[in-house]
N, C-alpha and C positions, 0 to 999 in steps of 0.2 A: 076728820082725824081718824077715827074710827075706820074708813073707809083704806084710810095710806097705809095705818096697822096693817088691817085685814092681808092687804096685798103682799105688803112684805113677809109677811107671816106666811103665805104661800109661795113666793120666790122661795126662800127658807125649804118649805115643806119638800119641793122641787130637788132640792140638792144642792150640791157643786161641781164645779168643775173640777175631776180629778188632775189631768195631766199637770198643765200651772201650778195647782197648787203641790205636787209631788216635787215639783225643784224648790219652793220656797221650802218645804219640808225638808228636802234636803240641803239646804241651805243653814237653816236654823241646826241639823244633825251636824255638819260642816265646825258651825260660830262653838256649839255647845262639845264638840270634842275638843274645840281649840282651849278652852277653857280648860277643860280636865286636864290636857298635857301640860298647860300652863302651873296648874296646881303640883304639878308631878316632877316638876323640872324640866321637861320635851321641849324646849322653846323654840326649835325649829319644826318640829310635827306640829306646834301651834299654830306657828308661820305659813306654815303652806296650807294648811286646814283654811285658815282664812282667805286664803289664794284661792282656792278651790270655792268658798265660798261666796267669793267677787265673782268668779265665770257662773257660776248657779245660777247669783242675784239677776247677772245680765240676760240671762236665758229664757226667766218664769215672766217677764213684763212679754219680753218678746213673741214666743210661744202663744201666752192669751191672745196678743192684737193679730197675728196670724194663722191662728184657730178662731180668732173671732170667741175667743170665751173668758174675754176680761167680765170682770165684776167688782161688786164694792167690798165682796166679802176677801175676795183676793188680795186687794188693794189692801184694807184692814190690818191681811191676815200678812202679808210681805213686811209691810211695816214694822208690828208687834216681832217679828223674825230677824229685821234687820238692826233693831237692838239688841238685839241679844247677840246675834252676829259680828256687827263693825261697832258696837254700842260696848256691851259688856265684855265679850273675848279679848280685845285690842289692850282695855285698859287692864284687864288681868293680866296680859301678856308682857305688857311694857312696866307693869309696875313691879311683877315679880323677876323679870328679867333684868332691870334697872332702876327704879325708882324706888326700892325696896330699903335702898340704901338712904334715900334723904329722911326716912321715918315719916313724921307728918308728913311733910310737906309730899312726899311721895305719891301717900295716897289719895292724896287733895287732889296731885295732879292731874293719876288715874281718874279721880271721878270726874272733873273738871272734864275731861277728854267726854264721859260717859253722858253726862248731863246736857255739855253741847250738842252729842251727837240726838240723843231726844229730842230739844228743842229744835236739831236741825230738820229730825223728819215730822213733826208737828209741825211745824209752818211752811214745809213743801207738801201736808196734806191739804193743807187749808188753801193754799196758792196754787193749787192744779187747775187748768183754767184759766189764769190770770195774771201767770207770768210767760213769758215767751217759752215753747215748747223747748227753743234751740239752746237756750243759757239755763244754769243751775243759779241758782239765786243762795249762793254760799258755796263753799266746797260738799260735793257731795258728802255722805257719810262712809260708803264703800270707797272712797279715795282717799280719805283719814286714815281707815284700816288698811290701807294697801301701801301707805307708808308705812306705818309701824313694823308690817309681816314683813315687809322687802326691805327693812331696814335691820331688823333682827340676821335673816338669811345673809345678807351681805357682809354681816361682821362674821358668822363662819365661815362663810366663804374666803372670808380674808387672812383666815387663820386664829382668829377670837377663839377663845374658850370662857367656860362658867358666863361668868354674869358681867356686864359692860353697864358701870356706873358715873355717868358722866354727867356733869349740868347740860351739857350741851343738849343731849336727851330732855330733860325738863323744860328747858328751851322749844326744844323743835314739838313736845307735846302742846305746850299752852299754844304756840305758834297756830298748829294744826285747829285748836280747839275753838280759837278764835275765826281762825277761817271758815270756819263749818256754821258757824251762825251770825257771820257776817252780810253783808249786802255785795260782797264782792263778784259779778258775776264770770261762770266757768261755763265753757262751752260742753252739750251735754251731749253731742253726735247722734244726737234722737234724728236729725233730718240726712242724716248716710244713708242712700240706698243702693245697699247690698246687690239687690237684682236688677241692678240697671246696668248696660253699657259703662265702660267708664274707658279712657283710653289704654294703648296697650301699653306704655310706661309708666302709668299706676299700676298693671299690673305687678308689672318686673320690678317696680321699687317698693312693690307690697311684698314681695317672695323674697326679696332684700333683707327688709326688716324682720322677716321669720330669721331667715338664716343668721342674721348678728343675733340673735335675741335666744336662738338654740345654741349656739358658739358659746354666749356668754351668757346664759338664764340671769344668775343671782346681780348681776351688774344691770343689766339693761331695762331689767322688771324695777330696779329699784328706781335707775333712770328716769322711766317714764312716767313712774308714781310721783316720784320725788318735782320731776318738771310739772306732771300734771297741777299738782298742788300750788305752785308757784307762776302756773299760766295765770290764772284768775290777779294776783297783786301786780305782776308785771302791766298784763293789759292795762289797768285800772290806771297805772302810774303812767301808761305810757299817755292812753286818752287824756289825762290829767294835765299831763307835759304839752301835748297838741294844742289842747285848746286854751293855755297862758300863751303859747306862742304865735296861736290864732290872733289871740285878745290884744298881744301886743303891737301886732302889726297892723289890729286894726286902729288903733287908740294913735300908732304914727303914724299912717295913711290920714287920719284924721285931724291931727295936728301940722301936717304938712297941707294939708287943705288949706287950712285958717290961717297956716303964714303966708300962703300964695293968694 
């Protein structure tokens, strides 16, 4: 024991890796401004602050495995960032934008949102390894938060002012909140590779989806959050539906047997 100390206590001494951890830093500077605008009334400087924090997030994982400078302290250190980011910003965001108005139950909600998003990344620390690299094992927690910011942006976009106080909102929060530490699995495009061949009408249908997505930003972002969030229950119901349908046609294939 003595001896695992020692070493790690020299890993340690050694340093860190700056670059990595300079996006989760600014990631966490990202979550924690969103916050204060949130405080302040800015509700869409919040919103995109946390936009901005979702392209970070995706960046500091990717950067270490192609600098080769991942580590545990990185890992640790993303984590502890990513609450405070898609954890805490989102539920200040959404309660003070909305749920301000139900009182209790408001901030319940908010926290309710904050507390899943914890436990969601506490059991995707412990399940690194052990569950398929390709599925998320819940909704991620940066897709929680990328509903709520693209769902704020969208209502001025549409001509909303002040503050949008709807149940429908408290709704679509416990919705999100449950998804995030559920067992529902979301596909996590860890196995896309970027520098491979692909054909040449993925290209052109990749430059496609730029150009709708620049046309119409606050619609399209919400779009893809809003589906992203709702791929993980559809699949689940669909395999679900498959395989009664399977069961059932084996159960008459089987009974058709036994009268012949």
């Amino acid at each position: 024991m003595k001896r695992v100390h020692s070493l790690r206590r020299d890993r340690m001494k050694k340093g860190i890796y700056v670059l990595p951890n300079l996006f989760t830093t600014a990631n966490l500077f990202a979550g924690f401004y969103s916050a204060i605008a949130s405080m302040k009334g800015m509700y869409e400087i919040a919103a995109i602050a946390i936009l901005i924090a979702v392209a970070l997030d995706s960046l500091d994982g990717r950067i270490a495995r192609m600098t080769h400078t991942t580590s545990r302290f990185g890992g640790e250190y993303d984590s502890l960032c990513d609450l405070v980011t898609f954890g805490v910003a989102p539920s200040l965001l959404i309660y003070n934008w909305s749920l301000l108005a139900f009182g209790k139950w408001g901030w319940l909600g908010a926290f309710l949102f904050c507390v899943c998003g914890a436990l969601r990344l506490a059991r995707f620390n412990v399940q690194v390894g052990v569950i398929d690299s390709r599925v998320f094992n819940g909704l991620p927690i940066p897709g929680g938060a990328a509903v709520v910011a693209t769902g704020v942006l969208l209502f001025y976009y549409l001509g909303g002012e002040g503050r949008f106080s709807d149940l429908s909102v408290m709704i679509c929060v416990i919705a999100l909140s449950l998804f995030m530490v559920s067992s529902i699995k979301y596909y996590s495009f860890k196995d896309l590779n970027y520098f491979s061949r692909k054909p040449f009408m993925s290209f052109v249908l990749i430059v496609l989806i730029l150009v709708i997505v620049l046309a119409e930003p606050e619609i399209m972002m919400f779009t893809f959050a809003f589906g992203y969030s709702l791929s993980g229950p559809v699949w689940a119901l669909y395999r679900l539906v498959r395989k009664l349908m399977t069961d059932i046609r084996t159960k008459r294939t089987q009974c058709q047997g036994n009268l012949l």
